[in-house]
Each structure stands twice: as structure tokens, then as C-alpha cells.
N, C-alpha and C positions, 0 to 999 in steps of 0.2 A: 635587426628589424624585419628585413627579409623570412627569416625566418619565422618570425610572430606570427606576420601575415598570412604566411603557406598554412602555417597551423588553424588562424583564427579561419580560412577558409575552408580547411579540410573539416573544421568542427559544423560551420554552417552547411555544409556539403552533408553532413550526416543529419541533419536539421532537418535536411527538405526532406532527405530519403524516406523519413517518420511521418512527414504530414500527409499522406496518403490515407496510412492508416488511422490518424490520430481523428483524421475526418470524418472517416468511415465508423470509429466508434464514438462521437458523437452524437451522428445521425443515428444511431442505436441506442444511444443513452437518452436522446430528447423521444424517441418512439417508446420504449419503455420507461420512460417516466409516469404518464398517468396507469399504470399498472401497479409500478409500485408506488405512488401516492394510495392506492386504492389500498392494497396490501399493508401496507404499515397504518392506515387509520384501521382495518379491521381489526387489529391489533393496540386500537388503541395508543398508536403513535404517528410522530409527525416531524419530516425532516426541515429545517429550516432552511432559508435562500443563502445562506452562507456553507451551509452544509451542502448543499446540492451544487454551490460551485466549486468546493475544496472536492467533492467527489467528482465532478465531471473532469477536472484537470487532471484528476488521479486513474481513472479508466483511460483517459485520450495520453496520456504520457505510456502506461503501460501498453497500449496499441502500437504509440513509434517504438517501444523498447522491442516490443515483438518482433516488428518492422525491422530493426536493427539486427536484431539476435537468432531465430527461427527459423527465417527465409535462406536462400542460397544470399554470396556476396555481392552488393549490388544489385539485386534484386527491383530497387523500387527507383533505380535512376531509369533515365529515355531511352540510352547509349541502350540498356540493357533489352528492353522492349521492344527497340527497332530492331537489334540484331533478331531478337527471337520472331518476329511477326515477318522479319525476313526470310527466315528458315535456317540462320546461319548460328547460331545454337540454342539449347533446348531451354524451352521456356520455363522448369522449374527444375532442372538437373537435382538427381540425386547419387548418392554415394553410397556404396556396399558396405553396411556395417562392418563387415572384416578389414575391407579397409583403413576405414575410418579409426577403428580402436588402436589399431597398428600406429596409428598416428599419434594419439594421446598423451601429452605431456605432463609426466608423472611425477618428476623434479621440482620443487616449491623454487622461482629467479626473483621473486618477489624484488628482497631486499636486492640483489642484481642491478636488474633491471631498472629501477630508482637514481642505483648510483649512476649508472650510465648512463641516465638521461636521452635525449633522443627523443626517436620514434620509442623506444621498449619505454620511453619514464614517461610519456602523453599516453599511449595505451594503458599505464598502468593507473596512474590520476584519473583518467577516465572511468577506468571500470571503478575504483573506489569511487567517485563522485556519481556517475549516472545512476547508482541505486542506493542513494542516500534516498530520490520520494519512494523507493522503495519500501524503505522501514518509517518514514516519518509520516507518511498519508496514515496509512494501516493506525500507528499510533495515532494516528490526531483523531479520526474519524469513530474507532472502533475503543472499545475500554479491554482494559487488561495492562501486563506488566509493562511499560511501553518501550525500555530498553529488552527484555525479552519478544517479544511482539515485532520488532525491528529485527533483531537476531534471526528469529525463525522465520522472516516473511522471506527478508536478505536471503538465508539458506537456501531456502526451501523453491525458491525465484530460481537461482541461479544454478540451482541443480536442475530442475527440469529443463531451462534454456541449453544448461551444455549437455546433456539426455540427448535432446530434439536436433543439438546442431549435427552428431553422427550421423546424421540423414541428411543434411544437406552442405557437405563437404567445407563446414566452418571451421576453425581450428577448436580444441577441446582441451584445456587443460586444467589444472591443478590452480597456476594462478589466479583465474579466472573467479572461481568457487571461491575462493580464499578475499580477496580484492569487494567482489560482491558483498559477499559476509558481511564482512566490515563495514562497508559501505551499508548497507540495512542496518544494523546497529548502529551506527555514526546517525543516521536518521532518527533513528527510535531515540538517541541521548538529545538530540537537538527536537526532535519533540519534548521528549521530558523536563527540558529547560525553559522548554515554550512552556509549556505549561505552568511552570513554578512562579515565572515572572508576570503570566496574564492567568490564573487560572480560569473566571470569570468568563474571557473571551475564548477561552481556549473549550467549554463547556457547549455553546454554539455550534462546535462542529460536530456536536455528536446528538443522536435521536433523542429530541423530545417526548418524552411520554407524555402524556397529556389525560388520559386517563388509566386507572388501574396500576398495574404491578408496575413500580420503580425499577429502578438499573443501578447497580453499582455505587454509586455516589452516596457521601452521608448525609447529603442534604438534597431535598425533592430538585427534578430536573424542573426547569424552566415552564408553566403553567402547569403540571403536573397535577391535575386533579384531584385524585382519590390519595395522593401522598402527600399532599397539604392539607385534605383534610385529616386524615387519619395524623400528623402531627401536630394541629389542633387538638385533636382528640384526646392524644395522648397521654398527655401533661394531667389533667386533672383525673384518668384513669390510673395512672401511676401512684398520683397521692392516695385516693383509694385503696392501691393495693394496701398501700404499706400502712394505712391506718391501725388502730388497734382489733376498733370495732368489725374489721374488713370479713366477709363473708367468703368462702374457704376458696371461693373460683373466682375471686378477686382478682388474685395474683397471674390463673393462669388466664385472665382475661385477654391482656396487652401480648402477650407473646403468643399467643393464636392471631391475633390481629396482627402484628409483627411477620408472620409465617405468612400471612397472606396479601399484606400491602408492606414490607419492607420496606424500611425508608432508606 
């Protein structure tokens, strides 16, 4: 039980370390909001309030993960701050690439690690679990393959964090990459399931068009203008074509309209 504890504190311990950041991009995301409310109606679309808070949770999570990840260790506790504003050491120490690389842990302990539980099998849950929203915002928010879309967010996240940590004396490994990966994927299939069971609601977290060119979906997004009407339109344009009597540009009438309001 003792042990729960220590863990269930060392996790909130890394909790607070994030909310610094998590606040400061906030504050950033409510200042550029009406920018881009502006920008996307120019465009003829519109994010809705369920969208705009699945997206703020997803910028302010990725700022603690920064927080976490990017900075030297301990970076964003007191203990760290007092020392530095003391003079007694440097306020954002850095690490000599050569170093650093010398360091590098090249060996996949994965499965290791796991068995041996501990410290090495909470580090290693961790990093698989903290970027699951990694892959599953990206999937929820944006359209594309959503278990590949998780895979490359997962990747491509966690390469540039162990990139960026050789600069500031974190450790760098093999596991790491590996752990992440999966972790973004694992999100992306856990969207893709959200999705199957709610599709409907799962449709709200991503840009309403509202007028003009459609997105992805086979059916018009939600008040979507110009693609509700054009699939009005369409239906008795199509009987047209295919009538007997039909007039030679009949046919390519609907698929020029098609090319240009795709539903």
C-alpha cells in the first residue's frame, strides 16, 4: 500500500510540474481564438463548442507534455527555481551534444523492463499511456486514417522530444520512441472505436463547413450549406442524365458539380 502511495504521489508530482505550462497555453489559445474564428469563417467554416474544448484540452495537455519532456529535469518545480534565482545552479543547464549521444540508449528493455516491474515497469506504462491523447485528439479533431494518424503523430512527437532532450541532459533512448509509438496508436484505435460506437457525436469534434466545399465525409457536415443543397440538387440531375432523351452534357453536368461541391 505504501508503495501505491509513493507512486500515486510521484504521478501528481509530475501533475503539477505541467500546470505551468498547461496555463500559459491556454492563455494563448483564448488570445488567438477570435483570429481564428475569423480565419476559418473566411473559409467558410465553423468550429463548434465541443470542438473548441476537445481542442483546448489537447494544446494545454501537449504544453504539460513539453513541460515534462523538453526542459532540463525538474525544471518547473520551486526546489528548482529557488536554487537557480539563488545562484546555486544554472537556471536552464545545458548539455554538450557529444555528450549526450554518448549516452544514448540503443538496446530495445522494453519487454525487460515490464517484467521487472518497479520503477523501470511505471516508467514504462507511463510513457505507453501519456501519449495515447497523443494519437487520439489528432484522430478525433482532424479527418484522415485514425489509426495511422495516431501512429505518425505517436512517432513523429516522440522523435522530436528525444531530438530536443540531447540538449538538455534528459535521458534518450530507444525505449522511449518505441513506448510513445504505440502509445499514439493505441490512441488513434481508441478513437477509431469511438468513433464506430458514436459516429454522430463523434462528427462534432471536427470543422463544420457551413458554407461551400465539403470535407471528407459521405454525407454533408452539419449545417453545411452549399452540400445540402447541391445534394438536393442532385438527385433529379442524375435522373436527367441517365434519361433516354438526355442532352449530350447531361451526363457531365453532376460530376463537374461533384468536382466542385463534393459531397
Amino acid at each position: 500500500m505504501d508503495t501505491l502511495l509513493w507512486y500515486w504521489a510521484v504521478s501528481w508530482d509530475y501533475v503539477a510540474q505541467m500546470l505551468p505550462c498547461m496555463l500559459l497555453a491556454a492563455l494563448v489559445f483564448f488570445l488567438l481564438r477570435p483570429w481564428r474564428k475569423k480565419r476559418l469563417a473566411r473559409q467558410g467554416m465553423a468550429s463548434g463548442g465541443l470542438r473548441e474544448a476537445a481542442l483546448l484540452f489537447f494544446v494545454m495537455f501537449c504544453a504539460g507534455l513539453a513541460a515534462l519532456t523538453v526542459f532540463p529535469a525538474y525544471f518547473w518545480t520551486a526546489y528548482h527555481w529557488q536554487e537557480a534565482l539563488a545562484g546555486h545552479e544554472g537556471f536552464f543547464p545545458l548539455t554538450p551534444l557529444s555528450e549526450s549521444i554518448q549516452e544514448i540508449q540503443w538496446t530495445p528493455m522494453v519487454l525487460q523492463n515490464l517484467r521487472e516491474g518497479g520503477w523501470a515497469g511505471y516508467m514504462a506504462i507511463a510513457n505507453l499511456l501519456i501519449f495515447c491523447p497523443v494519437g487520439f485528439f489528432p484522430a478525433l479533431l482532424w479527418r484522415g486514417n485514425r489509426c495511422m494518424l495516431g501512429l505518425l503523430t505517436g512517432f513523429c512527437t516522440s522523435f522530436c522530444v528525444e531530438f530536443l532532450q540531447l540538449f538538455v541532459g534528459r535521458a534518450t533512448d530507444i525505449d522511449d520512441l518505441i513506448l510513445n509509438t504505440l502509445g499514439g496508436c493505441l490512441g488513434g484505435l481508441l478513437c477509431l472505436i469511438f468513433a464506430h460506437l458514436a459516429p454522430k457525436f463523434t462528427r462534432r469534434f471536427q470543422v463544420e463547413v457551413r458554407y461551400g466545399r465539403e470535407t471528407g465525409d459521405t454525407e454533408p457536415a452539419p449545417g453545411a450549406g452549399a452540400g445540402e443543397l447541391y445534394a438536393a440538387l442532385r438527385r433529379p440531375l442524375a435522373r436527367r442524365a441517365h434519361a433516354p432523351d438526355a442532352p449530350p452534357d447531361a451526363v457531365a453536368l453532376p460530376a463537374a458539380a461533384a468536382a466542385e461541391y463534393p459531397v
